[in-house]
N, C-alpha and C positions, 0 to 999 in steps of 0.2 A: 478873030474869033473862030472861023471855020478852020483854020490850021490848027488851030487850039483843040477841037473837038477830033479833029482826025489824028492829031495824036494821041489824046485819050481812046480813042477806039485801038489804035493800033496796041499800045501800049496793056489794054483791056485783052486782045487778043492773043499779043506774046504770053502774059499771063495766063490765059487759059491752054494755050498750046504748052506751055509750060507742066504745067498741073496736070494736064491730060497725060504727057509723054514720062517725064522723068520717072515714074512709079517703076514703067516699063523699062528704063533704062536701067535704073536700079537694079532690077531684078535680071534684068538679063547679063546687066556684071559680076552680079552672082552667081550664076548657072553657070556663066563659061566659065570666071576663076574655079569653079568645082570640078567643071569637066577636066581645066585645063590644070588642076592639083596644086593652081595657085594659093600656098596658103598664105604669104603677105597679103594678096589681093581679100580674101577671105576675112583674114584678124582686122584689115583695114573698112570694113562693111558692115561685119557682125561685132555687134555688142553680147559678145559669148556669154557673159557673166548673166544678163538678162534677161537669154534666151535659157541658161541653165535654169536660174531664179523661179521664169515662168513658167518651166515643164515641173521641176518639182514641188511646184505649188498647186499644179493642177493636178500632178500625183496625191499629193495628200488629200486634196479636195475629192477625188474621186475614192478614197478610202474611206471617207467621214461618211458614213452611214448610224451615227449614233449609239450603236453600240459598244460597253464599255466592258462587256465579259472580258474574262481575263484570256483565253483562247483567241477572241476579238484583235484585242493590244497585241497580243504578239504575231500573229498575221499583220496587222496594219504594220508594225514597227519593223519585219523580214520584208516585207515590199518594199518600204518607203527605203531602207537600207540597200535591197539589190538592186530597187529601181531607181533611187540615187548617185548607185556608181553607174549603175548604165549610162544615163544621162551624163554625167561627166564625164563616159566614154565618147559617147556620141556626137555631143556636141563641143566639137573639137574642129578646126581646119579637117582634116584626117575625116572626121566624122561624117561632115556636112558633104566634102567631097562624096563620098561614098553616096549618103544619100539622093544626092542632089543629082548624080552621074548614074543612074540605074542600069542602063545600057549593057555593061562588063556584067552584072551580075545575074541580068534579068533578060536576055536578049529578044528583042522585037516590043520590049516593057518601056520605048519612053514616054519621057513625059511630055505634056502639051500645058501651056501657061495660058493662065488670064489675068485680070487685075480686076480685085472686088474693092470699093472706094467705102469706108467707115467710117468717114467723116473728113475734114479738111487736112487732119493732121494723122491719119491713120489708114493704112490701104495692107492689104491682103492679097499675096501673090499664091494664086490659088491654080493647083498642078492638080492634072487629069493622066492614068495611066492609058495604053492604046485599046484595052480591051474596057474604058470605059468607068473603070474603078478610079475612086478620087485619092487621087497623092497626097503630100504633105504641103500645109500653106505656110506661106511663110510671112512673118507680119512686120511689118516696115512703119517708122514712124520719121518722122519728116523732122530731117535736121538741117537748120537755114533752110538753103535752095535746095541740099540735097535731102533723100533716105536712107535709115538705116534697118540694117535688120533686127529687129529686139525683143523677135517671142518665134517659136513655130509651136507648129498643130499636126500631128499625127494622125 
């Protein structure tokens, strides 16, 4: 009975070391393949279509202020147009590197990483610039043992 319980502990353990760590491991195989311009490692990680899906959903959202004037609709529908191919530009291998690697374009600009946990199946890789300013987060959703990346935040 007591070997019984010392492998529930242990086992309870690995699990928690588990959960605590991979988030960060996640995350930090994305940051290098970006430094490193991996972009197999990149397509292999990010659910691109997802992370597209979910920026230009929260473009529209941030458009919808209820008005219906006709000068209204055609601003919302030039945005959601220019800022739809952006976002198809963006997020791209090519893209994320770019952002993900600030360094080359921003020198003494990088970033510092945390991990904000949103529930059991949801975690937030959440970048700090050096002067203090909050980076892009990047939202990882847990697939099997591992995570994947399947939204950012600007």
């Amino acid at each position: 009975m007591r070997g019984l319980l010392k492998l529930a502990l242990l086992a309870a353990l690995l699990l928690g070391g588990w959960y605590a760590a991979s988030p960060w491991y996640a995350m930090w195989r994305i940051v290098n393949a970006a430094q490193d311009g991996n972009g197999d490692e990149l397509r292999a990680r990010i659910d691109f279509d997802r992370v597209r899906g979910q920026m230009k959903a929260d473009l529209s959202a941030s458009r919808d202020d209820g008005d219906t004037g006709l000068f209204d609709r055609i601003g919302d529908g030039i945005v959601k147009n220019i800022g739809g191919a952006a976002i198809d530009t963006l997020v791209t291998p090519g893209g994320m590197a770019v952002l993900l690697d600030v360094s080359p374009a921003m020198p003494g600009q990088d970033l510092s990483w945390g991990v904000a946990y949103d529930g059991p199946n949801q975690v937030r890789g959440v970048s700090t610039y050096e002067d203090g300013t909050p980076g892009p987060q990047l939202v990882f959703e847990r697939q099997g043992l591992g995570w994947q990346m399947v939204g950012l935040r600007l």
